[in-house]
Structures are given as structure tokens and as C-alpha cells.
C-alpha positions as CSV (number, residue, x, y, z in Angstrom):
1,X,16.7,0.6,-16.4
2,X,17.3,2.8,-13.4
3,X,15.6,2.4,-10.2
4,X,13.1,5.1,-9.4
5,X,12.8,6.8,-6.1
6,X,9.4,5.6,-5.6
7,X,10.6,2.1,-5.9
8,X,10.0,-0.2,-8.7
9,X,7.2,-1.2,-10.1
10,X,5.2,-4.2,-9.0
11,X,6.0,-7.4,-11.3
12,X,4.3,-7.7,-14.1
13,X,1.1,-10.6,-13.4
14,X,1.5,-9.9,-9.7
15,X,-0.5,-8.1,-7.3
16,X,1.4,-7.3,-4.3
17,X,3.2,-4.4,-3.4
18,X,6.0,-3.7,-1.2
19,X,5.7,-1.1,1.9
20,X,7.6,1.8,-0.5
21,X,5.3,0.8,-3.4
22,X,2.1,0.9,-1.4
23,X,2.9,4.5,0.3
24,X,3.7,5.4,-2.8
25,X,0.2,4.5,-4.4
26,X,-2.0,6.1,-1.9
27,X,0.0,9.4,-1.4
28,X,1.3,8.9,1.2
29,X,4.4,9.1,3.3
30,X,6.2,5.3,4.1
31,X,6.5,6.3,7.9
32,X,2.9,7.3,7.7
33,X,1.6,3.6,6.2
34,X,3.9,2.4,8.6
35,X,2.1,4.3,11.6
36,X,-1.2,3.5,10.2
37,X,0.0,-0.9,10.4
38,X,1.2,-0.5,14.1
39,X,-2.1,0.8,15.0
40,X,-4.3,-1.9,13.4
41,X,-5.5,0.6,11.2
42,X,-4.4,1.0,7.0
43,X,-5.0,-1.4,4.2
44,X,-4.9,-5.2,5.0
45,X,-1.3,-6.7,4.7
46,X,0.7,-10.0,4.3
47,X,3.4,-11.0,5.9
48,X,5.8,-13.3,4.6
49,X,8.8,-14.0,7.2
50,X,10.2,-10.2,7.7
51,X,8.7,-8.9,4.3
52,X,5.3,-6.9,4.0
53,X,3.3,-7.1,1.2
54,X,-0.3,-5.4,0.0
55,X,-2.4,-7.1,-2.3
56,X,-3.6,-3.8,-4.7
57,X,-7.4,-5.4,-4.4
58,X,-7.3,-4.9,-0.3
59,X,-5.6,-1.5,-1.2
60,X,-8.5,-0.1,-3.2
61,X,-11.1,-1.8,-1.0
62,X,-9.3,0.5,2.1
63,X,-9.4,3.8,0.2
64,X,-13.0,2.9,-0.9
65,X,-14.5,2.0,2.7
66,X,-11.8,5.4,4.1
67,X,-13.5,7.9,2.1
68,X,-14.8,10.8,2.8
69,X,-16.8,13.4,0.8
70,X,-20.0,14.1,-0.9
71,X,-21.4,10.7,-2.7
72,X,-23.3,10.4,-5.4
């Protein structure tokens, strides 16, 4: 199955998701997430040596708490 330029999907029974994966999710650009990490702000992340990973339940509570917009 070819790769997509999104980046794969996570694994199947797992989580996490890469850097690529996680810009991907929220709409926005890599560079961008990666901008938003160096300055402490962005979803929480994991690091595991040089590898970053998001867990997908700190990446909705971030979009959540990072809204803006009428609420009902």
C-alpha cells in the first residue's frame, strides 16, 4: 500500500501520532506545530529519545480548551 503524503496512519490499537500525523490532524502546517512546541504552546507531547509523539486524547483536549467561537 503506498505511503500517503500525509503520512501513514497511526497503528492500529495505538494512540500516538507522529509530528507529520499530528499537523496533519489538526490542519495544520508541520513547521507551524513545530513553532507552536518551541514556544511551550500546542498539544502536550512525548518524547522518546529524538522521536516526538502526541497522544490523540491530549490532542483533542488542546483543540477543545484552544477554541474559540460561540458556545452553546
Amino acid at each position: 500500500m503506498p505511503q500517503q503524503p500525509d503520512g501513514p496512519p497511526a497503528k492500529s490499537g495505538r494512540p500516538y501520532l507522529n509530528t507529520r500525523q499530528t499537523a496533519h490532524y489538526l490542519a495544520v502546517s508541520v513547521r507551524t506545530l513545530l513553532t507552536m512546541r518551541g514556544a511551550g504552546k500546542g498539544p502536550r507531547f512525548r518524547r522518546h529519545g529524538r522521536l516526538v509523539y502526541y497522544h490523540v486524547d491530549d490532542i483533542e483536549a488542546w483543540s477543545r480548551a484552544s477554541g474559540r467561537g460561540a458556545r452553546s
